[in-house]
C-alpha positions as CSV (number, residue, x, y, z in Angstrom):
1,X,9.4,-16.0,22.2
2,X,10.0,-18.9,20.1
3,X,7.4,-20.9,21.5
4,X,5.0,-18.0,20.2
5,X,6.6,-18.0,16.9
6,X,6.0,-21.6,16.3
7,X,2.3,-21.3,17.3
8,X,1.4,-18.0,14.9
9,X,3.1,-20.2,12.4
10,X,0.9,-23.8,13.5
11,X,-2.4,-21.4,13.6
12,X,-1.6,-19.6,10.3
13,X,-1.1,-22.8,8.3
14,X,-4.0,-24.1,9.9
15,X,-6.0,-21.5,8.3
16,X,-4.8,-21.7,5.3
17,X,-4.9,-25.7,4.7
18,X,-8.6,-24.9,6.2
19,X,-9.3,-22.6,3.5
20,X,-7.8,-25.4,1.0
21,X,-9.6,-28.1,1.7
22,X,-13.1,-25.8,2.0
23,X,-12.5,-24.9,-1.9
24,X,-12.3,-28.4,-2.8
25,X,-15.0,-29.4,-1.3
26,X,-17.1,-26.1,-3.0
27,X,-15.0,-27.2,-6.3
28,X,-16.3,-30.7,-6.3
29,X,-19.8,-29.9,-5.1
30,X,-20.6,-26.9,-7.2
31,X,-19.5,-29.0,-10.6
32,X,-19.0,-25.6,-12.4
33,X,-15.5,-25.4,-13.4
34,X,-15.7,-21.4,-14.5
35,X,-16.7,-20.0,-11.3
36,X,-15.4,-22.8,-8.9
37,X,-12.2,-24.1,-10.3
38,X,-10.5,-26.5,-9.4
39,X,-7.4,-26.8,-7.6
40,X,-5.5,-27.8,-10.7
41,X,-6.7,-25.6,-12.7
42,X,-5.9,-22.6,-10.2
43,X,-2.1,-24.0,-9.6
44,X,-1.7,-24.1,-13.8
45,X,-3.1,-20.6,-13.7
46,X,-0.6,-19.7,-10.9
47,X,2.5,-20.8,-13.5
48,X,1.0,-19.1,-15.7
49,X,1.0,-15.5,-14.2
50,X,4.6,-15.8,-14.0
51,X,5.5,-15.9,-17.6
52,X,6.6,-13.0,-19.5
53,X,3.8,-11.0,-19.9
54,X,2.6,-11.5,-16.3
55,X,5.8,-11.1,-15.2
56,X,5.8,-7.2,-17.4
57,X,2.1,-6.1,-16.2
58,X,3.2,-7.0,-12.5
59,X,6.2,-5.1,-12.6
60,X,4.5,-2.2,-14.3
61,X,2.1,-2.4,-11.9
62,X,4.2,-2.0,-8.4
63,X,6.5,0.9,-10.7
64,X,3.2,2.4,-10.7
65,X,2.9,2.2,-6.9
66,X,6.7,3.3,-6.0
67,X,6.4,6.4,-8.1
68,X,2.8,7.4,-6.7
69,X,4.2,6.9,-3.7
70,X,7.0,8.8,-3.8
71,X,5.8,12.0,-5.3
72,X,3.3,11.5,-2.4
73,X,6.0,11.3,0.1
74,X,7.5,14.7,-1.6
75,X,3.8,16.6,-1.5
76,X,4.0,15.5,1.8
77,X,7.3,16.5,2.9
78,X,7.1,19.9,1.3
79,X,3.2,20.1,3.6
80,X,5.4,19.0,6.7
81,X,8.3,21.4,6.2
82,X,5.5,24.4,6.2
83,X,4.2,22.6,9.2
84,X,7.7,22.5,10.9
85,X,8.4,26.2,10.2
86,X,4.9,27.2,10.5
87,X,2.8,24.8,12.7
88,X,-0.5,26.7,12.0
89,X,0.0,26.4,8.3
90,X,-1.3,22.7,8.8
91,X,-5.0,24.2,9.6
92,X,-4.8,25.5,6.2
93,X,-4.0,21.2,4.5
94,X,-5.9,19.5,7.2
95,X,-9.8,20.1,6.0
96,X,-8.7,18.9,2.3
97,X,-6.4,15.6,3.8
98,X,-9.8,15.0,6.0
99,X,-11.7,15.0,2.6
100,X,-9.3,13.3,0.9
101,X,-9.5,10.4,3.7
102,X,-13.6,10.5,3.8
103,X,-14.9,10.8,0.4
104,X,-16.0,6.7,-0.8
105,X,-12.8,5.0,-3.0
106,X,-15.4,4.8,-6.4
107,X,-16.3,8.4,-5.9
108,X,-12.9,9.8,-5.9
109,X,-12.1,6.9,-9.1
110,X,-15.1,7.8,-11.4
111,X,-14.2,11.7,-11.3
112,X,-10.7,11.0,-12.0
113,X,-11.5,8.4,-14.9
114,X,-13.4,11.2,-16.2
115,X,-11.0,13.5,-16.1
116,X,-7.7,11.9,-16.7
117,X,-6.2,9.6,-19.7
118,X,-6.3,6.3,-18.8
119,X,-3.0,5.8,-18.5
120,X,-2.6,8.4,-15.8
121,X,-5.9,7.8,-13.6
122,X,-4.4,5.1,-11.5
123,X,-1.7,7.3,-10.6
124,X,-3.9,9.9,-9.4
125,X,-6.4,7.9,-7.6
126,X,-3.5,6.2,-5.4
127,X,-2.3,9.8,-5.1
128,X,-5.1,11.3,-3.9
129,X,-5.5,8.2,-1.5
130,X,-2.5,7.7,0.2
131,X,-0.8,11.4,0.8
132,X,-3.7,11.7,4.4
133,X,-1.8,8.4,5.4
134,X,1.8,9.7,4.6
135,X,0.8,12.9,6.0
136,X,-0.6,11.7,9.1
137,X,2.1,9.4,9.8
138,X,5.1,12.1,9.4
139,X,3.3,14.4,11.4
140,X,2.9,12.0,14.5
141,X,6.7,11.5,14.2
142,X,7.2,15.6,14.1
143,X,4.6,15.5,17.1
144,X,6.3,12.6,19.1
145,X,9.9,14.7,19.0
146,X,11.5,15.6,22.5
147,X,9.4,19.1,22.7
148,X,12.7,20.4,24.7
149,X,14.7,19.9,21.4
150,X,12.2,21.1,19.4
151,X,12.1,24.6,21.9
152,X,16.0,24.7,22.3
153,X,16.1,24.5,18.5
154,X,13.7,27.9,18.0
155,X,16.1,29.6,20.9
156,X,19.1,29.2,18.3
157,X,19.8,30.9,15.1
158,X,19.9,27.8,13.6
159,X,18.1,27.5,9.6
160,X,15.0,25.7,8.5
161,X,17.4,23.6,6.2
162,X,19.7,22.3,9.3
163,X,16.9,22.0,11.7
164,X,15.4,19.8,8.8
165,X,18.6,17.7,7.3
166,X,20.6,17.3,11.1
167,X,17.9,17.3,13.0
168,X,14.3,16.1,12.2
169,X,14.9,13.9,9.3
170,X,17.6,11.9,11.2
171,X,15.7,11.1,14.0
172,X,12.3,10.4,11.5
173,X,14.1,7.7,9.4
174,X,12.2,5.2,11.3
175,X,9.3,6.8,11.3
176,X,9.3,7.6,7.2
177,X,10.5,4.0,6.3
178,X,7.5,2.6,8.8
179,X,4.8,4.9,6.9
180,X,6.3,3.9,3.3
181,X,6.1,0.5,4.4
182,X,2.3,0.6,5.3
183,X,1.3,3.0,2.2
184,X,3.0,0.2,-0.3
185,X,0.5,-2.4,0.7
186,X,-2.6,0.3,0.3
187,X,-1.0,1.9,-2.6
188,X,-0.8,-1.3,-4.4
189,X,-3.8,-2.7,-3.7
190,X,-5.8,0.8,-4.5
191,X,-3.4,1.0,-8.0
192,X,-4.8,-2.1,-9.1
193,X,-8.5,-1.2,-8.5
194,X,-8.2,2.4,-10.2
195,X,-6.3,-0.1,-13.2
196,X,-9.3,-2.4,-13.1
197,X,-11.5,0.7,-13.8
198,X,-9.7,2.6,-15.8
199,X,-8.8,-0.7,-17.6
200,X,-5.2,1.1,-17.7
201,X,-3.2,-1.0,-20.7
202,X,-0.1,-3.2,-19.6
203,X,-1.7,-3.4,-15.9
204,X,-2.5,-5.9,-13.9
205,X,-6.1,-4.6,-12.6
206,X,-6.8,-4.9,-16.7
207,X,-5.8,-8.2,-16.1
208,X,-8.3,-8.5,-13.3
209,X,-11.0,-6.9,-15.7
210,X,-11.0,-9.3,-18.3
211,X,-10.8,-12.6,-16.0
212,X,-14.2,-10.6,-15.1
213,X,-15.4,-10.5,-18.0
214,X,-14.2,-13.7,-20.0
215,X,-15.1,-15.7,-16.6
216,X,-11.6,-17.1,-16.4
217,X,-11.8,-17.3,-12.4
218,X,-8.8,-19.5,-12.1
219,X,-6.6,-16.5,-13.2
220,X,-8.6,-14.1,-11.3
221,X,-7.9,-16.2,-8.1
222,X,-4.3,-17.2,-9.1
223,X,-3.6,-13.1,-9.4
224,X,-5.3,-13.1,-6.3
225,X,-3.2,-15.4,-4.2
226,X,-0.3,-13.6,-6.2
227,X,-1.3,-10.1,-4.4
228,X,-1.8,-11.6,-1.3
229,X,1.6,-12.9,-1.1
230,X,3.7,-9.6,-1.9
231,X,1.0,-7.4,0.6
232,X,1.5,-10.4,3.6
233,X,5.4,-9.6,2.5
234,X,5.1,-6.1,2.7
235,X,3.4,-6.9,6.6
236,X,5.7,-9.5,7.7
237,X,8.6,-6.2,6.8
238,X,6.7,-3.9,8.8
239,X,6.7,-6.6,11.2
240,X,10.3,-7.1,11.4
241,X,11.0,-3.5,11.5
242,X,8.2,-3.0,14.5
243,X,9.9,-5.8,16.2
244,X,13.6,-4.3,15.2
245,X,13.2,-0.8,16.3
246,X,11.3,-1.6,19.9
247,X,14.3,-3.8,20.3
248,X,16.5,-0.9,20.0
249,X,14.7,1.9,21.9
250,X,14.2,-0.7,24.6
């Protein structure tokens, strides 16, 4: 097991010095410091996105994620307790969370933008987006429940509030801290794109935006690498907790 570790680890920082030394080459080749900046000039940029404004619009940014994702979690909680009490009442969600899941990411932004403040439009569009994951992964939980518990509970005169708080939210913990785990990674990532079109103030995708624009591609790699970091750290959770919770059931 250790043995493994070690070489995920040896192969992983392979690729990444691989990827290092390819940019400098590209850097020193290309001779064009706006678009192919150098390795200096990417590390100052780095420092830089850590000051105190970077610091606020990064901060704002992932606030922006935990609440979407929360309400999300609550939409979909009140959509699973319908489905617990009422299992055909999911026929009724499931054509608009397979819409919701289909339609292209720029399709669903452009209609909010046009609809919405800017200010709101990135909550919306990571709404929209990640309540068929949240959804879909509480459901498989309620699905993946003993079915003789789930029978011996309908035989009882027992209440949809017990069955709910003793019952199936204790035994899909797991399962709801797994599926908050993988929607933070896609919330955050889909939060900063609806930013970077809504050009949402105090954000981090209008950050993005005017790198774009003012071709200051050491920051827009910089706030790159920074977003890279916190998703691979979301991952290497999800991970852990994989690893963690096999452990215990086996």
């Amino acid at each position: 097991m250790k043995d493994s570790t070690i070489k995920r680890f040896i192969y992983s920082s392979t690729t990444v010095l691989i990827i290092f030394l390819l940019w400098i080459i590209l850097s020193a080749t290309k001779d064009n410091a706006l678009i192919y900046p150098s390795i200096k000039q990417i590390w100052h940029a780095l420092i830089g996105c850590f000051d105190l404004k970077g610091l606020t619009v990064l901060s704002l940014t992932i606030f922006r994620v935990i609440i979407t994702i929360i309400a999300s979690f609550l939409v979909s909680s009140f959509i699973m307790i319908l489905y617990v009490k009422r299992p055909t009442s999911y026929a009724f969600f499931s054509p608009i969370i397979k819409i919701m899941r289909t339609v292209p990411f720029i399709c669903i932004s452009i209609f909010i933008i046009l609809i919405f403040d800017r200010q709101i439009a990135p909550y919306v569009i990571a709404f929209l987006l990640t309540i068929p994951i949240i959804c879909e992964g509480i459901k498989s939980g309620i699905d993946l429940l003993d079915k003789n518990l789930v029978d011996d509970l309908a035989m009882h005169n027992i209440s949809l509030r017990q069955k709910i708080f003793l019952v199936y939210m204790p035994m899909l913990i797991p399962t709801i801290v797994l599926t908050f785990l993988q929607t933070f990674g896609l919330g955050f990532k889909v939060i900063i794109m609806g930013e970077c079109y809504a050009q949402t103030k105090n954000s981090l995708g209008l950050y993005l935006f005017h790198a774009k624009e003012y071709l200051a591609m050491d920051e827009l790699i910089a706030w790159t690498i920074v977003i890279v970091v916190i998703v691979a750290i979301v991952e290497t959770m999800i991970n852990y907790y994989n690893k963690k919770r096999n452990q215990l059931i086996y």
